[in-house]
N, C-alpha and C positions, 0 to 999 in steps of 0.2 A: 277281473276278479278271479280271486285261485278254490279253486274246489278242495273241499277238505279231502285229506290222506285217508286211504282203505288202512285199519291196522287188521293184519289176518294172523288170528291166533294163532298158537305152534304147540303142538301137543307134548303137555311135560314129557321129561323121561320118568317113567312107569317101573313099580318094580316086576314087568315083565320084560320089560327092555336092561335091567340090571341083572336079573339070572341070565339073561341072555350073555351078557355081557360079562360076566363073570366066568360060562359055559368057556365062551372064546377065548378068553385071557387061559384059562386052564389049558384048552387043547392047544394053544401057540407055544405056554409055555413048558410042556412035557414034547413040543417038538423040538422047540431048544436045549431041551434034558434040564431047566432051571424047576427047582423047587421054591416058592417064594409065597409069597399076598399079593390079592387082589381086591383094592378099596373102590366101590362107586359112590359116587356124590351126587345128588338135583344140585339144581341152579340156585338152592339157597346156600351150600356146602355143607346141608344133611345126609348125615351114612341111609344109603338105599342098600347097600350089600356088599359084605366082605366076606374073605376066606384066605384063611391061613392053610398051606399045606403041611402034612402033621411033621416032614424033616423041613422043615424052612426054618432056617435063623429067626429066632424070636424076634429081633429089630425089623425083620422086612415086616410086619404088621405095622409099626410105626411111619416106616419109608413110605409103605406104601400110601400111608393116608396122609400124608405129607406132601408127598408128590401131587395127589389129585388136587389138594387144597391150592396148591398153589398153581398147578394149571387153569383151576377154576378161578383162581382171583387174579392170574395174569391174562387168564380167555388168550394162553398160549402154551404148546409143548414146552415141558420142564426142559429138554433136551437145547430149544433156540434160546435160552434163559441163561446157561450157564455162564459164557463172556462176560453177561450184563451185574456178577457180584464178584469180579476177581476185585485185587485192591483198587486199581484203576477204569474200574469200571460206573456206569452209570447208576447201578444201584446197588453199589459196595456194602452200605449200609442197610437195605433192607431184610435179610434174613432175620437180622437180631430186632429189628424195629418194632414189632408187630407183636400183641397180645399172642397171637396164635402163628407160631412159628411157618415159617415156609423154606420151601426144600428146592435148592437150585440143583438137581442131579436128574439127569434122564431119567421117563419111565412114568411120568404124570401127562397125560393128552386129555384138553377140555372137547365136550363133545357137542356138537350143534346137529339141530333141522332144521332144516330151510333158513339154513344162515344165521340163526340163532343160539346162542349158548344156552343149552339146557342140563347140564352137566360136567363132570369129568371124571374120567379114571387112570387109578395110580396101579403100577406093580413094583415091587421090590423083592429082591432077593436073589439077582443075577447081577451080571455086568451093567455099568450103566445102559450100554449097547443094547444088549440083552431085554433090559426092562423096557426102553423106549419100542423096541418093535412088537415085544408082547400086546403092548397097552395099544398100540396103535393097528396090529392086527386084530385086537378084538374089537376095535371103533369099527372097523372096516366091513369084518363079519357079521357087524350087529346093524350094518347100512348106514351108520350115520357119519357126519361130515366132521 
């Protein structure tokens, strides 16, 4: 006979864990000299917090919450996403698929505790390069996985 499974809660992201996180994304991305947005999502892909900096290209507000979205609903970096919508790719078709568009361009990273997706955050307004390490230095700074 099997003993039932322990499920052990995982505490949402919080919007103190989104200032946070939007703090981080800021100082990464003035150390790359990028002026851009910074979008955070919960785990349902509701906005916890954005910010536009005031020279950022009007569009990275859009990118940026493009990116999170789809990191959240791949529960993967936008950056390992990109191969998978070229023509010949596995999911060539889904960008356009989808009521709520998603954005195959580095710069979107979902965020977990304790192994968990409870999150994710997008930056735009650099190289793709650029955005990918912003958003993934601020996961890192903010402790989460």
């Amino acid at each position: 006979m099997s003993t039932p499974e322990t499920i052990t809660a995982v505490r949402p992201l919080t919007t103190g864990d989104a200032d946070a996180l939007v703090e981080a994304a800021w100082r990464a991305a003035d150390g790359e000299g990028v002026r851009g947005s910074v979008t955070v999502l919960d785990a349902g892909g509701q906005l916890l917090a954005f910010r536009r900096d005031d020279e950022a290209v009007l569009i990275s507000g859009e990118t940026s919450t493009r990116k999170a979205y789809t990191a959240l609903q791949m529960d993967a970096p936008t950056a390992d996403l990109v191969d998978l919508v070229r023509p010949d790719g596995l999911f060539h078709s889904l960008p356009t698929a989808l009521d709520r568009p998603l954005l195959f361009i580095a710069g979107g990273v979902p965020l977990h505790r304790d192994g968990r997706l409870i999150g994710a955050i997008g930056f735009g307004g650099g190289a793709p390069e650029q955005d990918h390490r912003i958003a993934t230095a601020a996961r890192e700074a903010a402790g989460l996985e």
